[in-house]
C-alpha positions in Angstrom: 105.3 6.2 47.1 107.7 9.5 47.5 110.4 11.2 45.9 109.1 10.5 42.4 107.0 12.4 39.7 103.0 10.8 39.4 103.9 8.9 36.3 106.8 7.1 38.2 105.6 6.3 41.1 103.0 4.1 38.6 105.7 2.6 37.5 107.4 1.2 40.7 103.6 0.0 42.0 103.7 -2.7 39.3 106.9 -4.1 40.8 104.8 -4.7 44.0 101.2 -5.5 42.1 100.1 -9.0 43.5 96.3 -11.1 43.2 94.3 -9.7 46.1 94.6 -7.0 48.1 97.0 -8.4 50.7 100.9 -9.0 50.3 103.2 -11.3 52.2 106.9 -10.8 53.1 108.3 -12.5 51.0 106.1 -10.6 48.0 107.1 -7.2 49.4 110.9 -8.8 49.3 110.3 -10.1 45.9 109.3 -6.5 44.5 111.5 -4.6 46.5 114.6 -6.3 45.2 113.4 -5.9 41.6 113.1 -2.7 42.2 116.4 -2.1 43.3 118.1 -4.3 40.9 116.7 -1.4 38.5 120.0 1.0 38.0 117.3 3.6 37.1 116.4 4.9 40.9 118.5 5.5 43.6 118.3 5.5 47.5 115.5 3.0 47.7 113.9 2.4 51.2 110.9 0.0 52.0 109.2 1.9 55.3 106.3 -0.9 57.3 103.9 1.1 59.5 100.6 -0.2 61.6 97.1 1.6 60.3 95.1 1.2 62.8 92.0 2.8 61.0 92.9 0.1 58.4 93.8 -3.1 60.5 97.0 -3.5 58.9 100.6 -2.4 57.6 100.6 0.0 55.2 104.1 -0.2 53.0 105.4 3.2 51.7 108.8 3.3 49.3 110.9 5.9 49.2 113.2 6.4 45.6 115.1 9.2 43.8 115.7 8.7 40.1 119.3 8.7 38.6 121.1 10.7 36.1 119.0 9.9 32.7 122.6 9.9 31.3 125.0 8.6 32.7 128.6 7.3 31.6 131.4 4.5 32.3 135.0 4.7 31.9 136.9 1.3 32.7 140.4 0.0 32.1 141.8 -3.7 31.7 145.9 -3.5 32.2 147.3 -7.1 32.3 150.1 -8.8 31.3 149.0 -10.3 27.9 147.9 -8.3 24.6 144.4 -8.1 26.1 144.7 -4.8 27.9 142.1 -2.1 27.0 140.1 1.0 27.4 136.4 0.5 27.9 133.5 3.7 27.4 129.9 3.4 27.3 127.1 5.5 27.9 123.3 5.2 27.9 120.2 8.0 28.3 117.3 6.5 29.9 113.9 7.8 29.9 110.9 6.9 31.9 107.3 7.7 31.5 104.3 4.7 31.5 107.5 2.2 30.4 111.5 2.8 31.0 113.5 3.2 27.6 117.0 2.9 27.5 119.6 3.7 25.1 122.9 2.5 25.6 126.5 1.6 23.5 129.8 1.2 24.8 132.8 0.2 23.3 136.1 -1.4 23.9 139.4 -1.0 21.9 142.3 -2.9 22.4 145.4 -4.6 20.4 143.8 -8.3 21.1 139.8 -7.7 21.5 138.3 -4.9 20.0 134.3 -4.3 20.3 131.3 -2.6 20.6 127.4 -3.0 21.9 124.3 -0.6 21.0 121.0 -1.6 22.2 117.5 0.0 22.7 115.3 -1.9 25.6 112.1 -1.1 26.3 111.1 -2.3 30.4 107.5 -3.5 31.1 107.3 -3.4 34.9 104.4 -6.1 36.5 104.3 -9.1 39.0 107.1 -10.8 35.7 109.1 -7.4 34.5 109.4 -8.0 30.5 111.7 -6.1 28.3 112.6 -6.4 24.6 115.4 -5.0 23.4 116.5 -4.5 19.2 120.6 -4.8 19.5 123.8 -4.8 17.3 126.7 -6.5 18.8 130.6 -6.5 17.3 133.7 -8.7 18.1 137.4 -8.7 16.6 139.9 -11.1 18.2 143.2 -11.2 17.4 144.9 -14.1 18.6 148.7 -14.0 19.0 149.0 -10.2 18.6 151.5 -9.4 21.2 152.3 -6.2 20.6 151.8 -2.5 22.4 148.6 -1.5 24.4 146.9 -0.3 21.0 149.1 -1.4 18.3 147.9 -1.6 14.5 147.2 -4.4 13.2 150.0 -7.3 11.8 150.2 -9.8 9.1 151.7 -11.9 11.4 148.6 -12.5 13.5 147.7 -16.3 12.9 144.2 -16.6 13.9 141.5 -13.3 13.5 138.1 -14.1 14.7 135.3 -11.1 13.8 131.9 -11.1 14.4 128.3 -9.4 14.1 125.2 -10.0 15.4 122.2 -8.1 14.9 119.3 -9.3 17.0 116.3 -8.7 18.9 116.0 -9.9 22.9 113.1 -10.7 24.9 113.3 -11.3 28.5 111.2 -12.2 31.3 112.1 -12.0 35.0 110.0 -14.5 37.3 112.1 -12.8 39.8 115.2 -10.4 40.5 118.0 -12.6 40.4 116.6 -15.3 37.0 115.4 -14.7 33.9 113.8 -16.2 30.7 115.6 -15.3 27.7 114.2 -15.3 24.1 116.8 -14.1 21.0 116.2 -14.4 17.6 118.1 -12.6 14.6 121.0 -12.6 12.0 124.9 -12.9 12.0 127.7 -13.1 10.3 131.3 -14.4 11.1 134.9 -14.1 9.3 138.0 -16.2 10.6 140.9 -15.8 9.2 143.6 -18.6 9.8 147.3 -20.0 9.0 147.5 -23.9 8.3 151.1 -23.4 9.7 152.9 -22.5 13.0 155.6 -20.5 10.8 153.8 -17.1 9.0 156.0 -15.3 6.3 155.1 -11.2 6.3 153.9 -11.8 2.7 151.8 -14.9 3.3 148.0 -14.4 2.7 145.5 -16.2 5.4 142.3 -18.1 4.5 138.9 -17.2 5.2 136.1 -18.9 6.4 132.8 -16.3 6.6 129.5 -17.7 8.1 126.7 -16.0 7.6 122.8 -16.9 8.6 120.1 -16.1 11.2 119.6 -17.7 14.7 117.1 -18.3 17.1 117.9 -19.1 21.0 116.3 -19.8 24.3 118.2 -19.7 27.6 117.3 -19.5 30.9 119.9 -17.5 33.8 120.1 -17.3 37.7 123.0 -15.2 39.1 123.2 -14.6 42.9 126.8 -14.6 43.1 128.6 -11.7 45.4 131.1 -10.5 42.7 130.9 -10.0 39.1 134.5 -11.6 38.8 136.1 -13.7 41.5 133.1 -14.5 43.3 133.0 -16.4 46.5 129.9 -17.0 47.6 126.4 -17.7 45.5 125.2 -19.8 42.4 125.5 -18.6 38.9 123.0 -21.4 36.6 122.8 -20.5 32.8 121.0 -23.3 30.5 120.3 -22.3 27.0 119.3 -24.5 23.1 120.7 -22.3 20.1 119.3 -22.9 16.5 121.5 -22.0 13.9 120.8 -21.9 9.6 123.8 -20.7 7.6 126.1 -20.3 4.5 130.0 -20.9 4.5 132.0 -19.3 2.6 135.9 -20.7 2.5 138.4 -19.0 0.6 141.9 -20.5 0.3 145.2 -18.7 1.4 149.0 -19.1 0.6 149.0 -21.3 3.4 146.8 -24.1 2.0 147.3 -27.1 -0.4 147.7 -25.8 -4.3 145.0 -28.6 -4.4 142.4 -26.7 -2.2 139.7 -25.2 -4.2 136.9 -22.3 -2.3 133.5 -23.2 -1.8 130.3 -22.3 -0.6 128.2 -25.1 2.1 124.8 -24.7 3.6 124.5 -25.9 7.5 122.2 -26.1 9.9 122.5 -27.3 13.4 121.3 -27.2 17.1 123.4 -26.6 20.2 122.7 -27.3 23.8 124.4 -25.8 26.8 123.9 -26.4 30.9 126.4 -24.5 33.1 126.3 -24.6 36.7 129.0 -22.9 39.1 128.2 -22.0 43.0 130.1 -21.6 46.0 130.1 -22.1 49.8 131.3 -20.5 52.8 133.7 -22.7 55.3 132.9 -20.1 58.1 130.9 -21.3 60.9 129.4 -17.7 60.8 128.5 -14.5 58.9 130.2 -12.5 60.1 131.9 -9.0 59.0 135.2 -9.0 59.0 136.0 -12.7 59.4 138.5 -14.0 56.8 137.1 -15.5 53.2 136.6 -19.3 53.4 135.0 -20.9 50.8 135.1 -23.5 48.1 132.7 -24.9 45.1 132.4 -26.1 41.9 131.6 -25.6 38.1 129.8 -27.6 36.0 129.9 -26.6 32.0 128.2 -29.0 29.2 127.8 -28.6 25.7 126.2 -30.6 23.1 125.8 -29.9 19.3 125.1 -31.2 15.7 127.5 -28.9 14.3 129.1 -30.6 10.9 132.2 -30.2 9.5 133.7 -27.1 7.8 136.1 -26.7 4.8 139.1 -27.3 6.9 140.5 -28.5 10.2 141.0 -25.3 11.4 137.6 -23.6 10.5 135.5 -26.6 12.0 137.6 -26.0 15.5 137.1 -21.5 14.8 133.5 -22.4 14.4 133.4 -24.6 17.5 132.5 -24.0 21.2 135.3 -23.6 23.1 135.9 -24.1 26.8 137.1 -21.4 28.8 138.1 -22.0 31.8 140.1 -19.4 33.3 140.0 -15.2 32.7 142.7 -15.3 30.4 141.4 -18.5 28.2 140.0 -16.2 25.8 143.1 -14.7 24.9 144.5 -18.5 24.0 143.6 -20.5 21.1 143.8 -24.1 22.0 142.7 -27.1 20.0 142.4 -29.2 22.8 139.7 -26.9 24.4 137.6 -27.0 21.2 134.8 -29.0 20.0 131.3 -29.9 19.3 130.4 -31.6 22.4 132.3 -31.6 25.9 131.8 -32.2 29.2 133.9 -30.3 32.0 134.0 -29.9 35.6 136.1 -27.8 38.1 137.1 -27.3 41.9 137.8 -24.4 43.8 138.7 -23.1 47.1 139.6 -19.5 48.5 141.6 -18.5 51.1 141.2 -15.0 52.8 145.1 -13.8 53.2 144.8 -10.1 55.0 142.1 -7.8 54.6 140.6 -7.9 50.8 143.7 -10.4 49.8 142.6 -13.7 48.7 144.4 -16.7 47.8 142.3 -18.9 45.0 142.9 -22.1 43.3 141.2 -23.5 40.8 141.5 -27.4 39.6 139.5 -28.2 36.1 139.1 -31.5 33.9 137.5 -31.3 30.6 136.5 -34.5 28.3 135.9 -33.6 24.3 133.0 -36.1 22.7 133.7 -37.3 19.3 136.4 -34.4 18.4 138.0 -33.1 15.4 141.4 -34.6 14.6 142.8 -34.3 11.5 142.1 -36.5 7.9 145.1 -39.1 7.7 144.8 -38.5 3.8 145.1 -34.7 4.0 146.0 -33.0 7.3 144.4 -29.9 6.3 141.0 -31.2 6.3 139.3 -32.3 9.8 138.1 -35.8 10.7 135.6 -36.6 13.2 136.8 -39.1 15.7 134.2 -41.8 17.0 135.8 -41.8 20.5 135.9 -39.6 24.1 138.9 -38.1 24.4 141.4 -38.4 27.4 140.7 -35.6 29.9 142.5 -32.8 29.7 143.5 -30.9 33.0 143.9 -27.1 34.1 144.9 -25.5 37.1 145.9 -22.1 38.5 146.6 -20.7 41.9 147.6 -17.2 43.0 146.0 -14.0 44.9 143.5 -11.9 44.0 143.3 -8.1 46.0 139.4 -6.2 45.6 140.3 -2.7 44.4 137.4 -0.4 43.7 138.0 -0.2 40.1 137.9 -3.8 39.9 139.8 -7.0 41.0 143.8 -7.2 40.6 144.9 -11.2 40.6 148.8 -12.9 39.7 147.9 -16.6 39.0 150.2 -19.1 38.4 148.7 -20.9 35.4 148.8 -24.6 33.4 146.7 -26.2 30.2 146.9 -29.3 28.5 148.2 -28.3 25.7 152.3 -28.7 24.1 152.4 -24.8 23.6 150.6 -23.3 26.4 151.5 -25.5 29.3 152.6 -23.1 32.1 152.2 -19.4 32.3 152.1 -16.7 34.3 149.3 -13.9 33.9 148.6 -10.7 36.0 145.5 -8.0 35.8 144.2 -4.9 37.0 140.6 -4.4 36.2 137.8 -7.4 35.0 138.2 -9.6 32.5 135.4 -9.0 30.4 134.3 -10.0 26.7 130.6 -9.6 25.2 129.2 -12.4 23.9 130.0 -13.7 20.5 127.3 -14.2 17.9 126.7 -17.6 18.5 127.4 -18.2 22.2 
């Protein structure tokens, strides 16, 4: 090892430590990549030399540590409420283990929140970290005002959450890793039981509060953290969930419609598979983008029903096809169980220019309709649905402070059917409690 302090260069030996005192390329591969994958050092080269005293190779890494703090500054500008400013910041220490501090926070008029974590990094032949963290989300669907407008009565839909957890994770190797969560969360949607709001009109609430336990497993060696075109992202995960609802009737309900509190308790399985493939004959720099693939999204879940028809779809998965799904609320994309699959092909255009289209059908599994009797109240349905179909096509340009895309845009659903949307920046949300 050189360019690091004693008690570092300890460290980054345990990224290379293997049975036996010989190592084969594709271990020194294995642990060099880790290594790298590791924001913490810098200027990381792997040098091979012949010993002939000792008969072998000899491997000798050269690294330089980072900043311990460091900082991030990003901007979303688009053409929907969700633009926003993005900060974070973490201090990171290493001594026998790497400890990290981070938080960063986004504020905007439609998404609003915020991530503080602590991670401890074990480094060995499987890297383990855990790491205590405190996650918050405020969604404010149909908010279409200013870049950082207050807030508005008008606003049909408000989704908040917060999570507070504690992560485990285990890396077999640098690109997948075993992920163990366990903690407790609480949720409050607010909601209309009309299309047509009056400014004095009160909203109901729905608050779910519990603790959750999940186990997911992630691979990611796509080439882009957004718009990707080459690689295979694979996340499968199985979410336990124990809760209380609490529903609290607005102006908007029935007269008739009394608060109440309701235990649940239910599992939820996920698989999602998305990968693409190049249509060039060769690698080569400079050649335009060709590629196509597909995505593969499945969800499964004993979730009951909720007080009304509009909290059992809030406390739903959702599918989200496209960047700017999130933004959307759409009943049709909602549900316990669902089954989805998409296309895509990309077109280099000129230089970093790319032409994408995207084709996606998604079937829901026994969905929520509503009760004949009362159409406030939510019905399960004993059938598949028809599948429901989404498209876009439109160019996206690389910048270096993140992709800019126009895309041309349809969903199955009466309200939403064609649209246009436009970004600067990526199109990024942090998880939500129960995702």
């Amino acid at each position: 090892m050189q360019g690091l302090p004693k008690e570092q260069q300890a460290f980054v030996r345990r990224f290379f430590r293997r049975t036996g005192t010989n190592y084969t390329p594709s271990d020194i591969e294995e642990g060099y990549f880790t290594l790298v994958d590791n924001d913490f050092f810098s200027n990381v080269y792997p040098r091979v030399m012949y010993d002939k005293e000792k008969k072998g190779y000899v491997l000798t890494v050269d690294a330089r540590q980072n900043n311990n703090l460091t900082a991030d500054l990003g901007v979303l500008l688009s053409t929907r409420s969700m633009s926003n400013f993005y900060l974070g910041g973490s201090f990171r220490y290493l001594n026998r283990f790497l400890y990290t501090a981070s938080v960063n926070a986004t504020v905007g008029r439609f998404y609003n929140g915020a991530h503080g974590a602590f991670r401890v990094s074990l480094p060995g032949r499987f890297p383990v970290y855990v790491q205590p963290q405190v996650t918050f989300n405020n969604f404010n669907y149909q908010d279409t005002g200013g870049l950082l407008g207050t807030n508005t009565e008008t606003t049909q839909i408000q989704q908040r959450d917060l999570a507070t957890t504690v992560q485990i994770g285990l890396s077999p190797n640098y690109r997948s890793r075993y992920i163990i969560t366990g903690g407790a969360f609480t949720t409050r949607d607010r909601f209309a039981n009309t299309d047509e709001l009056s400014s004095n009109a009160t909203l109901d609430v729905s608050r779910i509060s519990g603790v959750t336990a999940a186990v997911k497993f992630e691979r990611n060696s796509q080439n882009r953290r957004q718009y990707a075109t080459l690689g295979r992202r694979v996340e499968f995960g199985f979410r336990a969930v124990k809760a209380i609802e609490t529903y609290i009737p607005g102006s908007t309900a029935a007269p008739d419609m009394e608060g109440r509190d309701k235990n649940h308790q239910w599992l939820r399985a996920n698989a999602f598979i998305e990968q693409f493939f190049t249509l060039n004959k060769a690698d080569t720099v400079g050649v335009r983008t060709s590629a196509w693939g597909f995505t593969t999204d499945l969800v499964a879940s004993t979730q009951g029903r909720f007080a009304t028809y509009r909290s059992s779809l809030t406390a739903s998965p959702a599918f989200l096809p496209l960047p700017d799904s999130r933004t959307l609320f759409l009943d049709r994309y909602r549900g316990t169980a669902y089954a989805a699959g998409g296309l895509h092909f990309v077109q280099g255009v000129a230089g970093p220019l790319e032409w994408r289209t995207s084709v996606y059908a998604h079937v829901l599994v026994r969905p929520w309709g509503r009760d004949p009797e009362n159409s406030l109240l939510a019905k399960r349905q004993n059938t598949i649905s028809r599948p429901y179909f989404t498209a876009m096509t439109g160019f996206t340009y690389q910048t270096p402070v993140g992709p800019a895309s126009l895309q041309f845009i349809t969903y199955d659903e009466k309200n939403h059917r064609f649209g246009v949307f436009a970004h600067i920046g990526y199109v990024l949300f942090r998880d939500r409690a129960l995702d």
